[in-house]
MARBA-3410 file (N, C-alpha, C, O; in Angstrom, 1 decimal):
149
60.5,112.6,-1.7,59.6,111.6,-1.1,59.3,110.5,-2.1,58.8,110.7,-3.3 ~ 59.6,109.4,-1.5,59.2,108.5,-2.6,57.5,108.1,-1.6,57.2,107.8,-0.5 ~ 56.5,108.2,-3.1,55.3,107.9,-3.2,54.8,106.4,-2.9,55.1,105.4,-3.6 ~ 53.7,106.2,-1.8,53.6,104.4,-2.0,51.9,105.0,-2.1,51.5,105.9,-1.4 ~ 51.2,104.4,-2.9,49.9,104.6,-3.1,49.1,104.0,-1.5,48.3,104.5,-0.8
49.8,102.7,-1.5,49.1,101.8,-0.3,49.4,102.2,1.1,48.7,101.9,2.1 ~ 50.5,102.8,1.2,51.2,103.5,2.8,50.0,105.1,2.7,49.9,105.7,3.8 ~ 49.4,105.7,1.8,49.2,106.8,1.5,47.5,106.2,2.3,46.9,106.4,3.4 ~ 47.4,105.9,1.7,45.7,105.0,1.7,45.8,104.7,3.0,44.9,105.3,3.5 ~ 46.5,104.1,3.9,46.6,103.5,5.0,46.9,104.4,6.0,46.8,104.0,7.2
47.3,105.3,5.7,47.5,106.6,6.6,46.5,107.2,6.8,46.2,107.8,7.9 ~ 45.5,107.2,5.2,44.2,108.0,5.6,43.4,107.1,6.1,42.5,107.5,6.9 ~ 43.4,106.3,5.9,41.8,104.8,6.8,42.3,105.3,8.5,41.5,105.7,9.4 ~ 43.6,105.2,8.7,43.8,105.1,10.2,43.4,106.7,11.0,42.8,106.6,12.0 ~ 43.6,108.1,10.4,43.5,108.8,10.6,42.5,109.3,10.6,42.3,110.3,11.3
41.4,108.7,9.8,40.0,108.9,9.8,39.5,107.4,11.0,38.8,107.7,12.0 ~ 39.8,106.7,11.0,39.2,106.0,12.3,39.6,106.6,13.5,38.6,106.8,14.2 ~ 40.7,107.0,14.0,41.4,107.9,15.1,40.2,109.0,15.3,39.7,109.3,16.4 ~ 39.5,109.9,13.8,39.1,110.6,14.1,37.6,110.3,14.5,36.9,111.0,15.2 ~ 37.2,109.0,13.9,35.6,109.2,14.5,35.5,108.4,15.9,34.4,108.0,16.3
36.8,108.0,16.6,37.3,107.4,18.0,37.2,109.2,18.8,37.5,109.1,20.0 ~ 36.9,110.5,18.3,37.8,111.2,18.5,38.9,111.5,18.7,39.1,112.4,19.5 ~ 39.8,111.1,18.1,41.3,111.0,18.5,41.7,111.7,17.1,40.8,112.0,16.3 ~ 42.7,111.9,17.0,43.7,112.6,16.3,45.4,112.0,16.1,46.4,112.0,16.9 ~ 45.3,111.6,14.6,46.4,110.6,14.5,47.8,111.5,14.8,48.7,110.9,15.2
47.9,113.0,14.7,49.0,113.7,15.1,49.3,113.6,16.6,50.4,113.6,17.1 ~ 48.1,113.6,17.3,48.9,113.3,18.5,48.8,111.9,18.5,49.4,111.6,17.4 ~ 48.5,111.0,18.8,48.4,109.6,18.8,49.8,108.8,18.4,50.5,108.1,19.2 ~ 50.1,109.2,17.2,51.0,108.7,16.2,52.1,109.9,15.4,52.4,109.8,14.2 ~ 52.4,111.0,16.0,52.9,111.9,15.8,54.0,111.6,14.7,54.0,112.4,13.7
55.1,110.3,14.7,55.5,110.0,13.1,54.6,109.5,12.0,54.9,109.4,10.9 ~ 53.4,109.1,12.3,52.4,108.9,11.3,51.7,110.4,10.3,51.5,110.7,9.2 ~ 51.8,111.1,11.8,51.0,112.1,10.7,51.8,113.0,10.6,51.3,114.0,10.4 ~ 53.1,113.0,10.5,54.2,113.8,10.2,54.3,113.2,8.5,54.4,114.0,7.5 ~ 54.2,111.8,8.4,54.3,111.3,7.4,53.0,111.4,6.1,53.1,111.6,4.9
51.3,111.1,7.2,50.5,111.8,6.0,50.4,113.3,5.9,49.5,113.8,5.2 ~ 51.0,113.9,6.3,51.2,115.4,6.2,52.1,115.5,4.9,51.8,116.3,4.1 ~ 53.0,114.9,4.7,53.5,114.8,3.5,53.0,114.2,2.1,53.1,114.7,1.0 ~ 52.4,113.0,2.5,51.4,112.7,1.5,50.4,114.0,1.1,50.2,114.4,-0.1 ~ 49.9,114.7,2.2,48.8,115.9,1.4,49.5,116.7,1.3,48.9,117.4,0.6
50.5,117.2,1.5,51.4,118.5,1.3,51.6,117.9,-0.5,51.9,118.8,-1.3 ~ 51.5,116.7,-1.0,51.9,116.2,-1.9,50.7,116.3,-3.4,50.8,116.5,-4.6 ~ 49.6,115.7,-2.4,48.3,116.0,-3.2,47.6,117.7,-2.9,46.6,118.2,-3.4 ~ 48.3,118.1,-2.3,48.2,120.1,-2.5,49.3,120.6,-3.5,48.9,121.3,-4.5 ~ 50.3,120.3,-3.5,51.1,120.4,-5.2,50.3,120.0,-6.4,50.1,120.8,-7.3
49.8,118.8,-6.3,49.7,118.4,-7.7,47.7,118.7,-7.7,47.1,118.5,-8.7 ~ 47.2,119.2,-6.7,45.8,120.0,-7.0,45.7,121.1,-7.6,44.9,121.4,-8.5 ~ 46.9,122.0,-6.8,47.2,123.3,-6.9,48.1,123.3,-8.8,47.9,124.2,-9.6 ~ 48.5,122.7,-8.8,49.2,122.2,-10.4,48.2,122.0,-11.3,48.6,122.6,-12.3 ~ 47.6,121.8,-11.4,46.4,121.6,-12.0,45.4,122.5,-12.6,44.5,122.5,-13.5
45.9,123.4,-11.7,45.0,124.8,-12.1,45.9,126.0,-12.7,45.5,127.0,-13.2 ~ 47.4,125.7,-12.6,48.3,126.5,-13.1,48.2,127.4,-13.9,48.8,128.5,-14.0 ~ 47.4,126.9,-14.7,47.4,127.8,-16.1,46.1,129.2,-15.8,46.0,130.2,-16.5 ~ 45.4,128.8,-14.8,44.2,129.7,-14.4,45.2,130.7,-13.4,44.9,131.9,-13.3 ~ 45.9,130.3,-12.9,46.6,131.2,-11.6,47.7,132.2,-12.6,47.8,133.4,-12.6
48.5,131.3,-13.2,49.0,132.2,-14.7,48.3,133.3,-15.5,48.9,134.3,-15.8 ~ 47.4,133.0,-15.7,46.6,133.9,-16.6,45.7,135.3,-16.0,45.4,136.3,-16.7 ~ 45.3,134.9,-14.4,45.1,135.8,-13.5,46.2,137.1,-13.4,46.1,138.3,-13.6 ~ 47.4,136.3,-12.8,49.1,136.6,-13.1,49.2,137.8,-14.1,49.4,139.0,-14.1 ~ 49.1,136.8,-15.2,49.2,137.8,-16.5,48.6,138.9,-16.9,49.1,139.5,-17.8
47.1,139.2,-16.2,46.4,139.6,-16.5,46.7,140.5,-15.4,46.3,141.6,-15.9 ~ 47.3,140.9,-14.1,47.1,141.9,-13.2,48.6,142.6,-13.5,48.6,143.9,-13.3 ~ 49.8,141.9,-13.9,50.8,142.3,-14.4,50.8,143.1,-15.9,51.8,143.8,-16.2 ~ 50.1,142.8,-16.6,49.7,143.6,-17.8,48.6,144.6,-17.8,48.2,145.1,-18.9 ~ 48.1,144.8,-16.4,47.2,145.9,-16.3,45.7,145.6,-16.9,45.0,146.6,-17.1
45.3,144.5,-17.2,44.6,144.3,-17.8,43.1,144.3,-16.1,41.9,144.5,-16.3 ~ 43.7,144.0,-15.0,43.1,143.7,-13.9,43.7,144.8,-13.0,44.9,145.0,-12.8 ~ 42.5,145.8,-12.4,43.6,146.3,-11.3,43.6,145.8,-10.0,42.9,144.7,-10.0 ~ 44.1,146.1,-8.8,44.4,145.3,-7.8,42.8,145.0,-7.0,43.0,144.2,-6.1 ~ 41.8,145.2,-7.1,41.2,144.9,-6.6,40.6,143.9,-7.2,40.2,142.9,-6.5
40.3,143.7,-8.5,40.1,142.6,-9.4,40.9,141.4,-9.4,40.5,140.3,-9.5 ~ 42.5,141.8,-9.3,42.8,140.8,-9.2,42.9,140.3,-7.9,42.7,139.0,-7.9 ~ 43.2,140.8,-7.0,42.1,140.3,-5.4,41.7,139.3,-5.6,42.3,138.2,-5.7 ~ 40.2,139.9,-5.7,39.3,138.8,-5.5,38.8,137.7,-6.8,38.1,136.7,-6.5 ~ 39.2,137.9,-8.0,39.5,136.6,-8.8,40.7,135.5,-8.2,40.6,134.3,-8.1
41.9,136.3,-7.7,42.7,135.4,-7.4,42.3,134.8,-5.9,42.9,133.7,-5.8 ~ 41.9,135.1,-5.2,41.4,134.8,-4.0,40.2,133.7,-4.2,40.0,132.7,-3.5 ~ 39.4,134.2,-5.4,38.0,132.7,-5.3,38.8,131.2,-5.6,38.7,130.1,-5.0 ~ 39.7,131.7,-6.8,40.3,130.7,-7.5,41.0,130.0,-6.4,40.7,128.8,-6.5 ~ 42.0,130.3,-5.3,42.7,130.0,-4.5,41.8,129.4,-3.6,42.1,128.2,-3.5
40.5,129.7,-3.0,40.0,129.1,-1.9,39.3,128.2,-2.3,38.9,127.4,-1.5 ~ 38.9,128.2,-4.3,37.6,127.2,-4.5,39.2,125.6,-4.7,38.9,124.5,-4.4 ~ 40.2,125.9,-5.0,41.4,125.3,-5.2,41.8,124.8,-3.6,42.6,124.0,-3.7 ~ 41.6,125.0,-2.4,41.6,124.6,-1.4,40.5,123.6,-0.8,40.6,122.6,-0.1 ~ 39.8,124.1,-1.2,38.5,123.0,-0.7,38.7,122.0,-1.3,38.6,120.9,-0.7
39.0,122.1,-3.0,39.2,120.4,-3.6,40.5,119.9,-3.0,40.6,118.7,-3.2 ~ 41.4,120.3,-2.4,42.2,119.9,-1.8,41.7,118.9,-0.8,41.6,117.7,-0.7 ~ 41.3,120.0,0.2,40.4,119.3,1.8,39.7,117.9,1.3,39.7,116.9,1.9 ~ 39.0,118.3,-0.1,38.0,117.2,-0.3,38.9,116.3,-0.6,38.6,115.2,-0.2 ~ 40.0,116.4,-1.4,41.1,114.7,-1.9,41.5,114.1,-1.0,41.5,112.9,-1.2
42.0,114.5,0.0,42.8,114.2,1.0,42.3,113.4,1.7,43.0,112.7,2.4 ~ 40.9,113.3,1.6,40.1,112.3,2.4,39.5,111.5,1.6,38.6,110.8,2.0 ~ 39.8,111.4,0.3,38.7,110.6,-0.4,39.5,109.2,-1.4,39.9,109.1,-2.6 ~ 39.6,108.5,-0.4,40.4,106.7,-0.9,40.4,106.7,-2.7,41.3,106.7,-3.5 ~ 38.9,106.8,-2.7,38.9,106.8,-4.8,40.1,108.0,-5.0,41.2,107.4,-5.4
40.1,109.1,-5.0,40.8,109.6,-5.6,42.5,109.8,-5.3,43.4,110.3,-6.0 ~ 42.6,109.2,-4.1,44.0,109.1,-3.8,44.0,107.6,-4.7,44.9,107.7,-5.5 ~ 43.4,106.6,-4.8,43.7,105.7,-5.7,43.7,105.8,-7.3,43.9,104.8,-8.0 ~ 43.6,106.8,-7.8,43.9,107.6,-8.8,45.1,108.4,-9.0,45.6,108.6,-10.1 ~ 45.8,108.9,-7.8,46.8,109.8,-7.5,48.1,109.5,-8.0,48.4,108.3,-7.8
48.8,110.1,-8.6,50.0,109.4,-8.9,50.7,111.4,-8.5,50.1,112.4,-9.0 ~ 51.6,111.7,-7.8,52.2,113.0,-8.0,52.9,113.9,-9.2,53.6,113.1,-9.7 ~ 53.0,114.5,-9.5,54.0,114.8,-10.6,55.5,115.9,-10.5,55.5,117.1,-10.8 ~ 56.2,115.4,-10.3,57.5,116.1,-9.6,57.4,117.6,-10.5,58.4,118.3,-10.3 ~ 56.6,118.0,-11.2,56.8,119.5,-11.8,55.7,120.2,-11.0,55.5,121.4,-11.3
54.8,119.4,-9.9,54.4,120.1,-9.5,54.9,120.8,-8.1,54.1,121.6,-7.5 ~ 56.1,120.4,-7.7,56.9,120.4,-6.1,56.8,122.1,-6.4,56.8,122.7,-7.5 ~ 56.5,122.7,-4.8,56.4,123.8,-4.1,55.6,124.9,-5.5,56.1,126.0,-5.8 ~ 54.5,124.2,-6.1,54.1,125.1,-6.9,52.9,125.9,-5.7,52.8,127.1,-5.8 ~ 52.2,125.1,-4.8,51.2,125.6,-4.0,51.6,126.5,-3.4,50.9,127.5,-3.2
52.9,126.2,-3.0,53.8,127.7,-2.4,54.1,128.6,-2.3,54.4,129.3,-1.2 ~ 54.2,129.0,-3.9,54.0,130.0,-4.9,52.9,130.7,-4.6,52.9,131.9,-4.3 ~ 51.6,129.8,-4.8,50.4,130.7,-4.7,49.9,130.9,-3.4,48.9,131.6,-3.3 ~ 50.2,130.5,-2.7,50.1,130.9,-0.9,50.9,131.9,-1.0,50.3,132.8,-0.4 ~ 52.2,132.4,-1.6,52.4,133.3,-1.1,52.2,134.9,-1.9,52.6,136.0,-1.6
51.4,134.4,-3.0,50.8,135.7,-3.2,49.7,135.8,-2.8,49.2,137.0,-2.8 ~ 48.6,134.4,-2.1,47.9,134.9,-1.6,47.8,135.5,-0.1,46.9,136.1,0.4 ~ 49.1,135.2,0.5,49.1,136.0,1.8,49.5,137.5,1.8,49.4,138.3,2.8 ~ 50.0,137.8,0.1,50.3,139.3,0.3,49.0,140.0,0.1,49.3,141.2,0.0 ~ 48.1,139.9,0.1,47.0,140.7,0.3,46.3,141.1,1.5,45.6,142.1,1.7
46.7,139.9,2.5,46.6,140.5,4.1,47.5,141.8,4.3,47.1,142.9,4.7 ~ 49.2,141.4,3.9,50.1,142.2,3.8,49.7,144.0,3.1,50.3,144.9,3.4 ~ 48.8,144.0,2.3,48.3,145.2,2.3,47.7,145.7,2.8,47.9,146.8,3.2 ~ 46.5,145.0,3.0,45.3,145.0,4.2,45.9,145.6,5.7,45.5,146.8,5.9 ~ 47.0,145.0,6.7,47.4,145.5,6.9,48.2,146.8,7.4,48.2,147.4,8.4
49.1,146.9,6.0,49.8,148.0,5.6,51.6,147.7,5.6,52.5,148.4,5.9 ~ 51.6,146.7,5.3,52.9,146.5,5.3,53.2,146.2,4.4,54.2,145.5,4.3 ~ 52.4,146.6,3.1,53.2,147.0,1.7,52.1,147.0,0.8,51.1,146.4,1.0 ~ 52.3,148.1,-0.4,51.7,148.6,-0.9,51.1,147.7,-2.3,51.6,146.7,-2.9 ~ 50.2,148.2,-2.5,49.7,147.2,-3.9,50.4,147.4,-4.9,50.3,146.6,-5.9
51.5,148.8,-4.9,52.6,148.1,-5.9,53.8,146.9,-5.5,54.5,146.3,-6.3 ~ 53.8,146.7,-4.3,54.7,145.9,-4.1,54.2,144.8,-4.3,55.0,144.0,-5.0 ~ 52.9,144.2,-4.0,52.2,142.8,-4.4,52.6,142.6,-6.3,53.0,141.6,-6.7 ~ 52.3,143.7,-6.9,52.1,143.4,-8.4,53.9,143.2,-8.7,54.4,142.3,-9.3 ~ 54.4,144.1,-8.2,56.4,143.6,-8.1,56.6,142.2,-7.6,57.4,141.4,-8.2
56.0,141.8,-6.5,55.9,140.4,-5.8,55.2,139.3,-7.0,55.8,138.2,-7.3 ~ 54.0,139.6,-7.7,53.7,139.0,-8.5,54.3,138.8,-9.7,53.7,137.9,-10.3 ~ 55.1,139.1,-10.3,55.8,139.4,-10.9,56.9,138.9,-11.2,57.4,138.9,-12.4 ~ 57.2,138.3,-10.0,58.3,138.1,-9.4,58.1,136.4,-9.8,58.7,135.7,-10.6 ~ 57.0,136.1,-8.7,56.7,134.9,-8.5,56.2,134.0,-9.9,56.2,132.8,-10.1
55.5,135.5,-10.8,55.7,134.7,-11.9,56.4,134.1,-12.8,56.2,133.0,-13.3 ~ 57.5,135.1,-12.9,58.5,133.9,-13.9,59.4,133.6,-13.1,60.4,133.2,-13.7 ~ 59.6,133.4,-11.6,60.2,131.8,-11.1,59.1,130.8,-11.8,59.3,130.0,-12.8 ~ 58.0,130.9,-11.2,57.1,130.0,-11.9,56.5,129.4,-13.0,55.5,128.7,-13.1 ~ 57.7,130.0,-14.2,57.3,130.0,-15.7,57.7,128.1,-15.5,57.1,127.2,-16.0
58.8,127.9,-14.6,59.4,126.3,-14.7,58.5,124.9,-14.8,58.7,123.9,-15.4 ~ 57.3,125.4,-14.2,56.1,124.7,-13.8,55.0,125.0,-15.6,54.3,124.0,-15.9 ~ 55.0,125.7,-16.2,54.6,125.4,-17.1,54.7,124.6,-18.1,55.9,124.8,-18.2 ~ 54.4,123.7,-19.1,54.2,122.7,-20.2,54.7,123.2,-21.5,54.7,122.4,-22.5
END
């Protein structure tokens, strides 16, 4: 995706007026918000990137036994949800998308951590065991060594 600061900005002014019209630029303008869906799918990489080194270190710490799974649970779970809300909060906020620049080391890093945080339903559940999450973590960590500095 190539980044325009001012098409980004102008996706959110429109979609926030749509919304206090009630309206909803995804239906309305369905290639519009196909398109700012990509802009935040963009600023959820480079939010979620940002914190890398805290989601690493959680990582390292439950794979080295230093955390057992319920520790690392719910450390990795606050970290992930308090890392979503500053999401929610950028995406709407003009100043800081005017700030925004992306950083291509950060592509499909949030991805990553969505998908270890969905394996914890997956045990919850029962459709796999808290050793398979720490094998999954594991896993997901050194794909993810690429994203480090």
């Amino acid at each position: 995706m190539n980044y325009s600061k001012k098409r980004h900005k102008q996706l959110v002014m429109r979609s926030q007026d749509l919304k206090n019209q009630g309206k909803n630029l995804f239906i309305e303008d369905p290639e519009e918000g196909s398109e700012l869906s990509k802009y935040n799918i963009a600023v959820e990489e480079q939010v979620f990137w940002t914190h890398r080194e805290d989601f690493f270190l959680l990582m390292k710490n439950f794979i080295d036994n230093i955390f057992d799974f319920d520790e690392f649970e719910t450390a990795f779970s606050l970290l992930y949800r308090k890392t979503t809300k500053e999401v929610d909060r950028f995406i709407i906020n003009l100043k800081k998308i005017d700030e925004f620049q992306p950083n291509p080391r950060s592509y499909r890093f949030a991805s990553f951590i969505g998908s270890i945080f969905r394996q914890f339903e997956e045990v919850e559940d029962e459709y796999c065991t808290e050793r398979d999450v720490k094998d999954f973590v594991k896993e997901v960590y050194l794909k993810s060594r690429v994203f480090e500095e």
